[in-house]
PQR file with spaces between the fields and no chain letter, atoms N, CA, C, O and H, PARSE charges and radii, in Angstrom:
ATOM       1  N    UNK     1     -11.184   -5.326   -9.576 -0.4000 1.5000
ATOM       2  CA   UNK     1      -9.744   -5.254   -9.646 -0.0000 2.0000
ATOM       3  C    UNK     1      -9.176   -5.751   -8.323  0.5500 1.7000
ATOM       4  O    UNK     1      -9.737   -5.544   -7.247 -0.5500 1.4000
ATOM       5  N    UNK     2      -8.009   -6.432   -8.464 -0.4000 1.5000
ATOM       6  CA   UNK     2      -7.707   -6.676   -7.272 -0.0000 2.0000
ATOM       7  C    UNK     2      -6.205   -6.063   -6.280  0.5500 1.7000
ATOM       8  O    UNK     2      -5.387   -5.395   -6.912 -0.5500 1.4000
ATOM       9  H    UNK     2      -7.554   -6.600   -9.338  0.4000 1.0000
ATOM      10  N    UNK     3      -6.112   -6.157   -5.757 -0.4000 1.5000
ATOM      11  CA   UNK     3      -4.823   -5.428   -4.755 -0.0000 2.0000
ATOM      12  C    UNK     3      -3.180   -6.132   -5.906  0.5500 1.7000
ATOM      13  O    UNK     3      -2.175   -5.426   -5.995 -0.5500 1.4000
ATOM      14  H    UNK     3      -6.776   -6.700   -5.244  0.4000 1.0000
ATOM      15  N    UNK     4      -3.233   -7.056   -6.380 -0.4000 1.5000
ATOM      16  CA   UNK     4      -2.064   -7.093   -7.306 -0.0000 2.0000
ATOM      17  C    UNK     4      -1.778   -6.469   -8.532  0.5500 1.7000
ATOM      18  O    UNK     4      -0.776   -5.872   -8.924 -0.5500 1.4000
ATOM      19  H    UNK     4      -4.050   -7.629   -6.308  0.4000 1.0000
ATOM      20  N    UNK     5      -3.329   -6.838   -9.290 -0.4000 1.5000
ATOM      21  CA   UNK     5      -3.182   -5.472  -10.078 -0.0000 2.0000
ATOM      22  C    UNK     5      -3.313   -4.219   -9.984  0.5500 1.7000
ATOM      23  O    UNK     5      -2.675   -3.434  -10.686 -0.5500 1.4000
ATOM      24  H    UNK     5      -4.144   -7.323   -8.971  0.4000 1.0000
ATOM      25  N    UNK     6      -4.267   -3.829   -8.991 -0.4000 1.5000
ATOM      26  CA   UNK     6      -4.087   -2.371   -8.955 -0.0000 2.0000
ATOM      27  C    UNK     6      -2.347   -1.642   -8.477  0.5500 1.7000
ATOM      28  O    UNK     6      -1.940   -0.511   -8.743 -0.5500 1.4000
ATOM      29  H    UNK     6      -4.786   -4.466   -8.420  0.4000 1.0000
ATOM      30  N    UNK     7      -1.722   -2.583   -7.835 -0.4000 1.5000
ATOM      31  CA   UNK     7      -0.080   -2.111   -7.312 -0.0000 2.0000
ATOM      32  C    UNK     7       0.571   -2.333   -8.483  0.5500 1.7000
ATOM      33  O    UNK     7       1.710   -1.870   -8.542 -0.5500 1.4000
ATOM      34  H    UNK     7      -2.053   -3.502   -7.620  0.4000 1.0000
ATOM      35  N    UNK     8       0.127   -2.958   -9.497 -0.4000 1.5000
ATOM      36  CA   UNK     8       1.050   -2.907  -10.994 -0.0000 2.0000
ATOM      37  C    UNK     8       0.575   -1.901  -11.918  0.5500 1.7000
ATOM      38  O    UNK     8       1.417   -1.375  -12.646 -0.5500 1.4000
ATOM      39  H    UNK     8      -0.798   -3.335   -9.449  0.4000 1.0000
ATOM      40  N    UNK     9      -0.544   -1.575  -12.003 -0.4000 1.5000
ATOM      41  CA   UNK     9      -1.132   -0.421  -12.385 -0.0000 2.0000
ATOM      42  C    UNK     9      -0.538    1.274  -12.135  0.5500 1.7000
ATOM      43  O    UNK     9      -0.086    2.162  -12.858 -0.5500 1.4000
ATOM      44  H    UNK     9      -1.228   -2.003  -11.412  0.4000 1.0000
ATOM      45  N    UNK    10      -0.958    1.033  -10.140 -0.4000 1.5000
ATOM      46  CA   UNK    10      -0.266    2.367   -9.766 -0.0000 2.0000
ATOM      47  C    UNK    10       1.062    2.552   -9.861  0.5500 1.7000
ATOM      48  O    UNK    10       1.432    3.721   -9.749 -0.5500 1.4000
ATOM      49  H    UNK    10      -1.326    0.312   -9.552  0.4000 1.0000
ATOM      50  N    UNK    11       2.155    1.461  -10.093 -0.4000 1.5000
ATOM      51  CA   UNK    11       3.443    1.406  -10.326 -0.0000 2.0000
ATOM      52  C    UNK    11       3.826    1.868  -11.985  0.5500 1.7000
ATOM      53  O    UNK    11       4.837    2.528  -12.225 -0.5500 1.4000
ATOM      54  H    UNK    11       1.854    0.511  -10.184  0.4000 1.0000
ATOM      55  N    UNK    12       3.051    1.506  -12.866 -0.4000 1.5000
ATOM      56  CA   UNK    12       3.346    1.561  -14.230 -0.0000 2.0000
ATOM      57  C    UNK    12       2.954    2.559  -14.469  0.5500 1.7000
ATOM      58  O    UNK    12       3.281    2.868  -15.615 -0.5500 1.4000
ATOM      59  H    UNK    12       2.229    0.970  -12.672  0.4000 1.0000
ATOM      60  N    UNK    13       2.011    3.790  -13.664 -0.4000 1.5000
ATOM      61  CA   UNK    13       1.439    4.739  -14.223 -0.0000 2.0000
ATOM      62  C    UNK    13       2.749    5.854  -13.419  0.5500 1.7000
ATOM      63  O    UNK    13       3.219    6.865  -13.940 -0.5500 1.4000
ATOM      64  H    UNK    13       1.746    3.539  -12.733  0.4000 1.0000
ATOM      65  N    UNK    14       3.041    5.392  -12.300 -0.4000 1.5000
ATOM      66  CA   UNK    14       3.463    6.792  -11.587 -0.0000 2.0000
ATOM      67  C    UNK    14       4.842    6.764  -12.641  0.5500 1.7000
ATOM      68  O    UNK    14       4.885    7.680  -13.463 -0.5500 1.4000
ATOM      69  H    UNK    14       2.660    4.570  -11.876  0.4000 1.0000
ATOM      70  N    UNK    15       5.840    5.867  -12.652 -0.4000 1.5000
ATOM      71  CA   UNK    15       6.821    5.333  -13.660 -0.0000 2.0000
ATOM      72  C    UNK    15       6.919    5.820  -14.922  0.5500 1.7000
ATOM      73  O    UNK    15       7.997    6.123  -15.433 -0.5500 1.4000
ATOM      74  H    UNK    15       5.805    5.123  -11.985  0.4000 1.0000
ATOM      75  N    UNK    16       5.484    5.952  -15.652 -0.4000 1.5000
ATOM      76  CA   UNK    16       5.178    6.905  -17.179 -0.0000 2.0000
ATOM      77  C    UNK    16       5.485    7.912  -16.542  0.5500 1.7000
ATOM      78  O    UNK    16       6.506    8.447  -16.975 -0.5500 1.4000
ATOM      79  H    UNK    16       4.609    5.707  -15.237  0.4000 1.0000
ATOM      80  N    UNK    17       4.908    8.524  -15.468 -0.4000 1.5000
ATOM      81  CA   UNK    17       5.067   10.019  -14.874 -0.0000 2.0000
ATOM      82  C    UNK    17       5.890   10.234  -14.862  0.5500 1.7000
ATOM      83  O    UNK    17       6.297   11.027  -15.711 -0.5500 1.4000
ATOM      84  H    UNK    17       4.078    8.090  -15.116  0.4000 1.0000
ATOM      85  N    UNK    18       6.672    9.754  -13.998 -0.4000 1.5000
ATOM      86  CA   UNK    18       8.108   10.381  -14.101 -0.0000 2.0000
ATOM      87  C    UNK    18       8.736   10.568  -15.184  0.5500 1.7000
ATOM      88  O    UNK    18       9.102   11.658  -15.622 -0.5500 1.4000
ATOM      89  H    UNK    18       6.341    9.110  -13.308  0.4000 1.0000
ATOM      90  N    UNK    19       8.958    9.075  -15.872 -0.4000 1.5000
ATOM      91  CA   UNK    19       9.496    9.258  -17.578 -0.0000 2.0000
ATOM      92  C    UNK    19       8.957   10.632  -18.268  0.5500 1.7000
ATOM      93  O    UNK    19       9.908   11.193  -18.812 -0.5500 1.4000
ATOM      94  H    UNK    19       8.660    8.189  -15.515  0.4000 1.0000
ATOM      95  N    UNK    20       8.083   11.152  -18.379 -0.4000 1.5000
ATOM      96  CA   UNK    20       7.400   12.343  -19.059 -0.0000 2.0000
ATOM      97  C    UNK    20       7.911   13.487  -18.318  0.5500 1.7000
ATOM      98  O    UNK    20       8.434   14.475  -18.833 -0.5500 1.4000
ATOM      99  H    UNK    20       7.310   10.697  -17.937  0.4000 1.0000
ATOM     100  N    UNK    21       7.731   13.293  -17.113 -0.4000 1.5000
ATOM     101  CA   UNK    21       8.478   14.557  -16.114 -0.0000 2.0000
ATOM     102  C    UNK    21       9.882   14.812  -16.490  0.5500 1.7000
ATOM     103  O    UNK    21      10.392   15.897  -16.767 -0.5500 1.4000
ATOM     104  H    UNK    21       7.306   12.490  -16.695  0.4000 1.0000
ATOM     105  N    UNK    22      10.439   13.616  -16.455 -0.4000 1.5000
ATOM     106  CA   UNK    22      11.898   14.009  -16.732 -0.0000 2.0000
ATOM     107  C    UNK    22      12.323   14.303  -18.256  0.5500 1.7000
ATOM     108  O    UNK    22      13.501   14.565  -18.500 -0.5500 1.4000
ATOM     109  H    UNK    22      10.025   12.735  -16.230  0.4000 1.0000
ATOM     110  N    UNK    23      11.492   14.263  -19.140 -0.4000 1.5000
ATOM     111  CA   UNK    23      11.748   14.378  -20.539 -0.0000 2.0000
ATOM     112  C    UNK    23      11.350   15.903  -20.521  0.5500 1.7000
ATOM     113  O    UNK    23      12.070   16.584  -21.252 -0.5500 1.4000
ATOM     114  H    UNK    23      10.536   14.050  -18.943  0.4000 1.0000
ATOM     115  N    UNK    24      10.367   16.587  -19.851 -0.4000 1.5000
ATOM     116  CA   UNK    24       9.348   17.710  -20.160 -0.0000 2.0000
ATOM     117  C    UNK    24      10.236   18.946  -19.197  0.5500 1.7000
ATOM     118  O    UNK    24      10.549   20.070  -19.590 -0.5500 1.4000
ATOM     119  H    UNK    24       9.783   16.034  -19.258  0.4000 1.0000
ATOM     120  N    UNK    25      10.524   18.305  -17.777 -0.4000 1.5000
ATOM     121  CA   UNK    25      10.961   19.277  -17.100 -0.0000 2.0000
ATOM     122  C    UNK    25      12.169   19.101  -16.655  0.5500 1.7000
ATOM     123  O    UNK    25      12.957   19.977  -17.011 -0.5500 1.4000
ATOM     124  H    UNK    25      10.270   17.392  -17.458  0.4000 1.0000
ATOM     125  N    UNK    26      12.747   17.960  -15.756 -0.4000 1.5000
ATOM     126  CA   UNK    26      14.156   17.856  -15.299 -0.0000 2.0000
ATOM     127  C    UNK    26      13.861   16.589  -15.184  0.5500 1.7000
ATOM     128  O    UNK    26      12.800   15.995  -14.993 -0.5500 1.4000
ATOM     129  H    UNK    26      12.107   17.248  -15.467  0.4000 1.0000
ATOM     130  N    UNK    27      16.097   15.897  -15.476 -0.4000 1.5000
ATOM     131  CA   UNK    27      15.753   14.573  -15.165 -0.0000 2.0000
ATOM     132  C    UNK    27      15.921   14.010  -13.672  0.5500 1.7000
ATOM     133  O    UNK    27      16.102   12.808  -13.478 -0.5500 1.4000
ATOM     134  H    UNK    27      16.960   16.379  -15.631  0.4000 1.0000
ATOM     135  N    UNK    28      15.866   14.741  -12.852 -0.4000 1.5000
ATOM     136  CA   UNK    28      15.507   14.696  -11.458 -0.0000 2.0000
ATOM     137  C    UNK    28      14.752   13.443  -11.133  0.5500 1.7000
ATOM     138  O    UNK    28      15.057   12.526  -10.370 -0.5500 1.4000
ATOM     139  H    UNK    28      15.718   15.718  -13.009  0.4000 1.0000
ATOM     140  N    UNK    29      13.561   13.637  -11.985 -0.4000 1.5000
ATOM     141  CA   UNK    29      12.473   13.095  -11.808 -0.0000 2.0000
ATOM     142  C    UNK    29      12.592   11.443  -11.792  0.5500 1.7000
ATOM     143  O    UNK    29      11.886   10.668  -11.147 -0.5500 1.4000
ATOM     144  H    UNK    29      13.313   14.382  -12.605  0.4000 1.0000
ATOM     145  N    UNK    30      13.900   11.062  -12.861 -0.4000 1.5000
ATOM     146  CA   UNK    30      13.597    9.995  -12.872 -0.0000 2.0000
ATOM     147  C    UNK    30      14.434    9.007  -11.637  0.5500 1.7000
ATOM     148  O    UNK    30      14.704    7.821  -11.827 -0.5500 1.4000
ATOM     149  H    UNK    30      14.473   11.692  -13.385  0.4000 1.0000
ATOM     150  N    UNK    31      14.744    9.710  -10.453 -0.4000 1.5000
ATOM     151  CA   UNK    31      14.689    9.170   -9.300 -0.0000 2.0000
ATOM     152  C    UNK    31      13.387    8.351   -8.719  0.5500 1.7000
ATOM     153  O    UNK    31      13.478    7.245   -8.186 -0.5500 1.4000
ATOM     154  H    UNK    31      14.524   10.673  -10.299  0.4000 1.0000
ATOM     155  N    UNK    32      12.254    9.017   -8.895 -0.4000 1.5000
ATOM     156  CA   UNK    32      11.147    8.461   -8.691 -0.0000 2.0000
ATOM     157  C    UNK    32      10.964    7.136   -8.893  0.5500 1.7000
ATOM     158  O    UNK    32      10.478    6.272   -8.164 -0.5500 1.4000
ATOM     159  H    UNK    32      12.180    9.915   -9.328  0.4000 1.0000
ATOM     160  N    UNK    33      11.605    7.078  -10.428 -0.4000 1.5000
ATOM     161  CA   UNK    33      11.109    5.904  -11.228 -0.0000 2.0000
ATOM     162  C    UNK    33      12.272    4.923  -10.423  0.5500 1.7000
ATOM     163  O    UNK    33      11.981    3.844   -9.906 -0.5500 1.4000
ATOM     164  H    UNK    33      12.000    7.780  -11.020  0.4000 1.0000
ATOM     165  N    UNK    34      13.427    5.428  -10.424 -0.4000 1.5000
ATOM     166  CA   UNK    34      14.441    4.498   -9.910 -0.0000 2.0000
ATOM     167  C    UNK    34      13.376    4.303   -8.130  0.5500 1.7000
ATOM     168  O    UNK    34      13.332    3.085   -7.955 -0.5500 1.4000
ATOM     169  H    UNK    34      13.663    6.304  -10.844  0.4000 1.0000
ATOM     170  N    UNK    35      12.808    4.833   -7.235 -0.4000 1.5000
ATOM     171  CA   UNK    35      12.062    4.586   -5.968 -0.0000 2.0000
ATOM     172  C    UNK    35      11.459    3.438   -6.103  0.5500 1.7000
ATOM     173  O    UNK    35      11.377    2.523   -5.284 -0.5500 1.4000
ATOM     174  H    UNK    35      12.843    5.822   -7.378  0.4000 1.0000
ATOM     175  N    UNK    36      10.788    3.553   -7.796 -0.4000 1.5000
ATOM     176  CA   UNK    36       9.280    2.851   -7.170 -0.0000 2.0000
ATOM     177  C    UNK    36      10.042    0.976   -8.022  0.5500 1.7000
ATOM     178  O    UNK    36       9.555   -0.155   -8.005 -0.5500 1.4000
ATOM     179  H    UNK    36      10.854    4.296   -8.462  0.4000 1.0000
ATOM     180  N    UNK    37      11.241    1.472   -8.582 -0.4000 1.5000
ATOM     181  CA   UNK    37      11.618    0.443   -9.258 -0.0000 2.0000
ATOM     182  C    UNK    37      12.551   -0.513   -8.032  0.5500 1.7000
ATOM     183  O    UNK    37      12.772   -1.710   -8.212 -0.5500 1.4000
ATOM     184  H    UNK    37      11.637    2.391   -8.596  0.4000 1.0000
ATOM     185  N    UNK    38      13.067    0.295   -6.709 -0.4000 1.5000
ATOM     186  CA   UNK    38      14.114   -0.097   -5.474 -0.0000 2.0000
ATOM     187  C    UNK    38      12.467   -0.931   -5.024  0.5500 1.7000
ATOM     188  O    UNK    38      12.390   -2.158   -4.966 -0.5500 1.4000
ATOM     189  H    UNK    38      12.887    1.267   -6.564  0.4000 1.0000
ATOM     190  N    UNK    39      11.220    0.024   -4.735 -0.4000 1.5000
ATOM     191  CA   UNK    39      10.055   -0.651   -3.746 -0.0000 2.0000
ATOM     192  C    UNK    39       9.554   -2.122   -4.416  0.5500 1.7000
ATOM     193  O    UNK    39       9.429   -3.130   -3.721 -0.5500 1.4000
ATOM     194  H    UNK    39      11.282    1.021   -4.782  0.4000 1.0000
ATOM     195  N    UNK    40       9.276   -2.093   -5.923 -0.4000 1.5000
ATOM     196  CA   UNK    40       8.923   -3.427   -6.436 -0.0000 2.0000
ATOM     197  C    UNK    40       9.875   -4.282   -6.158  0.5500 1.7000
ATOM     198  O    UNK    40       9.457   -5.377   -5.784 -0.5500 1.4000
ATOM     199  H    UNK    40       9.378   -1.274   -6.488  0.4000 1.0000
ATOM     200  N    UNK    41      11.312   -4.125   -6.227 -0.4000 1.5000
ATOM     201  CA   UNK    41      12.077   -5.188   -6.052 -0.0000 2.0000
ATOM     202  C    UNK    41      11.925   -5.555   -4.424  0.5500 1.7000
ATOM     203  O    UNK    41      11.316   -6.613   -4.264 -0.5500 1.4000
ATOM     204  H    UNK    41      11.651   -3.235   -6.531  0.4000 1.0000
ATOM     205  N    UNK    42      12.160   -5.195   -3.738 -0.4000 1.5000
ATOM     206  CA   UNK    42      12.047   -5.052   -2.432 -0.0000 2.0000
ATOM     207  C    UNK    42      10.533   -5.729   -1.636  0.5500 1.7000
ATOM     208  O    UNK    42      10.504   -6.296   -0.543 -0.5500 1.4000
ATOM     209  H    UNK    42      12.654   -4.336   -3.868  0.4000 1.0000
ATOM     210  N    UNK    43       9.743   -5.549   -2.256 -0.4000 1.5000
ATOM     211  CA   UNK    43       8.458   -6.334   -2.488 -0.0000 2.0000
ATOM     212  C    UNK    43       8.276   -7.429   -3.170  0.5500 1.7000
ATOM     213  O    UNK    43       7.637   -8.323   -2.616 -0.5500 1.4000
ATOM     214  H    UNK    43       9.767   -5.088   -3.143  0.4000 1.0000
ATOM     215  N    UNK    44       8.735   -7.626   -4.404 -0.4000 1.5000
ATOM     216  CA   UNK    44       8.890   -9.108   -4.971 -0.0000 2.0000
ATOM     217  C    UNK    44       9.818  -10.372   -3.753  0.5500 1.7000
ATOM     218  O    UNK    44       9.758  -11.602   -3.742 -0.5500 1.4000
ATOM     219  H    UNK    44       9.255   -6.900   -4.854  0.4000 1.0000
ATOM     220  N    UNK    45      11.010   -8.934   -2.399 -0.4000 1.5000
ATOM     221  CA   UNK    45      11.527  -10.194   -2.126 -0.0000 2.0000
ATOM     222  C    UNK    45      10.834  -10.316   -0.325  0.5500 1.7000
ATOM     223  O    UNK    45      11.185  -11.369    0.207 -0.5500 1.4000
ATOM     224  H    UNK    45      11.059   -7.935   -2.408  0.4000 1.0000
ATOM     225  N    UNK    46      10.284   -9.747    0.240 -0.4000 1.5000
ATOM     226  CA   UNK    46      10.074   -9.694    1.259 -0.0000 2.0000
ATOM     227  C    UNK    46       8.497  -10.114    1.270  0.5500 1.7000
ATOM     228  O    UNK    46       8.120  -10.892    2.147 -0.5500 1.4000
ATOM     229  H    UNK    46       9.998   -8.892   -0.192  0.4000 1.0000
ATOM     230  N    UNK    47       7.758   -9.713    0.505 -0.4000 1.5000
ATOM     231  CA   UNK    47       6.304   -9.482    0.537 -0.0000 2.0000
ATOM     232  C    UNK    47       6.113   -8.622    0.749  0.5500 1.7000
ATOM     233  O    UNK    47       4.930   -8.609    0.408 -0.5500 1.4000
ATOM     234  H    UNK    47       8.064   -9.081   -0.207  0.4000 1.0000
ATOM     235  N    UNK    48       6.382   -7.292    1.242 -0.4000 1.5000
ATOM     236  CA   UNK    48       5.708   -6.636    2.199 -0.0000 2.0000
ATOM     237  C    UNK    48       5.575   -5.215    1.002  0.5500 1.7000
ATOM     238  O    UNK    48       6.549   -4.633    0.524 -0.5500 1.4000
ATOM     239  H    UNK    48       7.343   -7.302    1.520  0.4000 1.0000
ATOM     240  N    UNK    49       4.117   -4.891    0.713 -0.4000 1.5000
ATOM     241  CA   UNK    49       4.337   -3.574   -0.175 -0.0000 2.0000
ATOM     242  C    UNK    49       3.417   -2.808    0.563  0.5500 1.7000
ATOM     243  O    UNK    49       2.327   -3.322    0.811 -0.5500 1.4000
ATOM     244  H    UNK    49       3.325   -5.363    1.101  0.4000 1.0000
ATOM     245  N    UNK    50       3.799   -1.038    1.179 -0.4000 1.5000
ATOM     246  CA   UNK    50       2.927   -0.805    1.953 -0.0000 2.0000
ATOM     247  C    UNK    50       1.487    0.011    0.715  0.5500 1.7000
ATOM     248  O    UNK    50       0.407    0.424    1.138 -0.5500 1.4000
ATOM     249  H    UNK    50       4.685   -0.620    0.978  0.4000 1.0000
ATOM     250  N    UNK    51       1.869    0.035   -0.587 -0.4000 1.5000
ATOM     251  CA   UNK    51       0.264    0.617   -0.773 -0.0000 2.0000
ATOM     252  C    UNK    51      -0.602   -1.225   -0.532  0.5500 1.7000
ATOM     253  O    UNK    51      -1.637   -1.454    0.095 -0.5500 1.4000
ATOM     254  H    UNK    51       2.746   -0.300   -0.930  0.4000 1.0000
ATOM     255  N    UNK    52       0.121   -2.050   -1.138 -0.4000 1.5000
ATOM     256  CA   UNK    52      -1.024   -3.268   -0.934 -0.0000 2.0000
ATOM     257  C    UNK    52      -1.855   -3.221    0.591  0.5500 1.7000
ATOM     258  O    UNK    52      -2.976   -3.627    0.897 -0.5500 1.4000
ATOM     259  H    UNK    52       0.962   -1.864   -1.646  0.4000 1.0000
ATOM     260  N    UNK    53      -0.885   -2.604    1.314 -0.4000 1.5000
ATOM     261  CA   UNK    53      -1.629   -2.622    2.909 -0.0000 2.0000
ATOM     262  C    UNK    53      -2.663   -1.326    2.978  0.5500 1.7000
ATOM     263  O    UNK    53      -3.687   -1.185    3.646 -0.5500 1.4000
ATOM     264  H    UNK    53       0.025   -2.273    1.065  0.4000 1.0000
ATOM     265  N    UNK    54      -1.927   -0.311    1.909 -0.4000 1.5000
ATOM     266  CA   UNK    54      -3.447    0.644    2.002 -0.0000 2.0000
ATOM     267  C    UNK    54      -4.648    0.143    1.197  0.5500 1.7000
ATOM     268  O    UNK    54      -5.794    0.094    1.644 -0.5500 1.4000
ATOM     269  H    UNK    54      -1.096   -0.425    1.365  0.4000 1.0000
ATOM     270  N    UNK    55      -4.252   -0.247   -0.106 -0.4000 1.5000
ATOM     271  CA   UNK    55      -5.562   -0.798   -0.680 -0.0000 2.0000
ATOM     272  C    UNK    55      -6.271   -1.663    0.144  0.5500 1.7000
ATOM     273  O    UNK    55      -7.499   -1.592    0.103 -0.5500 1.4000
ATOM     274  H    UNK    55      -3.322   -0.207   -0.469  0.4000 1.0000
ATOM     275  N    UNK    56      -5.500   -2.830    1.220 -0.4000 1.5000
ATOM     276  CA   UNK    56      -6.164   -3.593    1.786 -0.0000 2.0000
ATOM     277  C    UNK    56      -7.320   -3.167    2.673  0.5500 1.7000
ATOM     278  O    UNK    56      -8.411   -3.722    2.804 -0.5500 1.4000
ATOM     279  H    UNK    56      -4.502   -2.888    1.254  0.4000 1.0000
ATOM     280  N    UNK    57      -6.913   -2.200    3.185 -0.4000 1.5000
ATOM     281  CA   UNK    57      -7.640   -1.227    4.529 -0.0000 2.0000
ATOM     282  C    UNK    57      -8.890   -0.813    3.405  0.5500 1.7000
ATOM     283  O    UNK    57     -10.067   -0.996    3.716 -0.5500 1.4000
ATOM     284  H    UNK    57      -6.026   -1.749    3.078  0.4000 1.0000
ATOM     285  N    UNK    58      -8.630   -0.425    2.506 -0.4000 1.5000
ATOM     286  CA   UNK    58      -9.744    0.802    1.295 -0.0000 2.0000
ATOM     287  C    UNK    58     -11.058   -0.607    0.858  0.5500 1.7000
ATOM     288  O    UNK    58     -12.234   -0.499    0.511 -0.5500 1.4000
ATOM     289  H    UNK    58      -7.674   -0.276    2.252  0.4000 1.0000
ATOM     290  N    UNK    59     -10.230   -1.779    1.069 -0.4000 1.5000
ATOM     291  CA   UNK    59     -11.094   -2.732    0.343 -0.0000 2.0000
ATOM     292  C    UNK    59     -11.374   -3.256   -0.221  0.5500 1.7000
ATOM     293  O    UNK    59     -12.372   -3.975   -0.247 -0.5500 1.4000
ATOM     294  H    UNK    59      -9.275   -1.867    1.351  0.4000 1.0000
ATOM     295  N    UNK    60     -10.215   -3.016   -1.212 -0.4000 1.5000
ATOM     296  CA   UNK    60      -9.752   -3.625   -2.532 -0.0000 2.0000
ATOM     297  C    UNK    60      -9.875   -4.987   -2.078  0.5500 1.7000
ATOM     298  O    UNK    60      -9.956   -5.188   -0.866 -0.5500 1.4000
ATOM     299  H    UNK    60      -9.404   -2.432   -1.191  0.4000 1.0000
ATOM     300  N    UNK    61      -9.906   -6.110   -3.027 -0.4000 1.5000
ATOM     301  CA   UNK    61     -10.310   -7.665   -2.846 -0.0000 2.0000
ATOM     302  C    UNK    61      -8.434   -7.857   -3.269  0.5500 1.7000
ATOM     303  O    UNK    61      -7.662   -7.197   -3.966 -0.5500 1.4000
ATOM     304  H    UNK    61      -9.841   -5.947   -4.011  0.4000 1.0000
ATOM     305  N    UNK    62      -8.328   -8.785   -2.645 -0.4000 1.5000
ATOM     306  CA   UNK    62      -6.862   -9.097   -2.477 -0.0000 2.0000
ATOM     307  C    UNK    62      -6.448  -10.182   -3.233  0.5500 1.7000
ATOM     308  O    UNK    62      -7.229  -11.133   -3.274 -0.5500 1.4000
ATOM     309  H    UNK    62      -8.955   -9.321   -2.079  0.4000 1.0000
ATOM     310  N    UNK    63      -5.145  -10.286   -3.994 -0.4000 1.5000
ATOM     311  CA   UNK    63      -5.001  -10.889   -5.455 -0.0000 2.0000
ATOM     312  C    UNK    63      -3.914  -12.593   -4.455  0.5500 1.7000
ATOM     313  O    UNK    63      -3.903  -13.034   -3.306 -0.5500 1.4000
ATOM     314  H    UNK    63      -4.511   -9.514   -3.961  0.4000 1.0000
ATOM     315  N    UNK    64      -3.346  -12.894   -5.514 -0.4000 1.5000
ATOM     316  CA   UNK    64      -2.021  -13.928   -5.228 -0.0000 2.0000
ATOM     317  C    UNK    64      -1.471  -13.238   -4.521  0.5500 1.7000
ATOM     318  O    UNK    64      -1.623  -13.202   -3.300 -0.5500 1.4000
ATOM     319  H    UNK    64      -3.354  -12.536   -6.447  0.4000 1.0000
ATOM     320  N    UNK    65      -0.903  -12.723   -5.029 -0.4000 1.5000
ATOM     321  CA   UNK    65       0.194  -12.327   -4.068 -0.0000 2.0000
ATOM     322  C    UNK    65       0.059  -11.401   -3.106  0.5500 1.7000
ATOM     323  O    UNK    65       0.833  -11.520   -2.156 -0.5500 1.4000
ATOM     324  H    UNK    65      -0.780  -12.753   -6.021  0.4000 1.0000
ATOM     325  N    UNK    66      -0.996  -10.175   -3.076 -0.4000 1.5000
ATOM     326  CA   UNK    66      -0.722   -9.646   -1.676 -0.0000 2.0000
ATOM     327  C    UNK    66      -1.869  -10.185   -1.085  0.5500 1.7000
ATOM     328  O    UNK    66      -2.914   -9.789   -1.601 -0.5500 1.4000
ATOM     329  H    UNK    66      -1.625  -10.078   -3.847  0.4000 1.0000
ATOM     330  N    UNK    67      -2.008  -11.125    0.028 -0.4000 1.5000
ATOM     331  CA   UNK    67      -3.626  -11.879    0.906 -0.0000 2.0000
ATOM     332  C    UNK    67      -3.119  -11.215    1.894  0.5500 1.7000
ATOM     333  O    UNK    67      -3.682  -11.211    2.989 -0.5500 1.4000
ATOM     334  H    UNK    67      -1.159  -11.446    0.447  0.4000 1.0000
């Protein structure tokens, strides 16, 4: 797997989370989703996403877009 997909992965999963959180317990939750939806955009325009820089450190093999 590489560092692009795994940041679309951990993005689409935490995103279900919240969606379920906020359906199950409060819609609080779906601030989260609005976070991680402000960080992708914000990353599509700068480059800069800091889990790609943790996966990078962990070892993950690095995709298009985050080298």
């Amino acid at each position: 797997m590489t560092i692009d997909r795994a940041v679309m992965l951990f993005a689409g999963l935490v995103i279900l989370a919240s969606v379920a959180l906020a359906l199950l317990h409060s819609t609080w939750w779906l601030a989260l989703t609005a976070f991680v939806g402000a960080n992708m955009a914000q990353a599509s325009i700068t480059g800069f996403c800091p889990l790609a820089k943790i996966l990078k450190r962990l070892g993950v093999r690095p995709g298009e877009a985050f080298a």
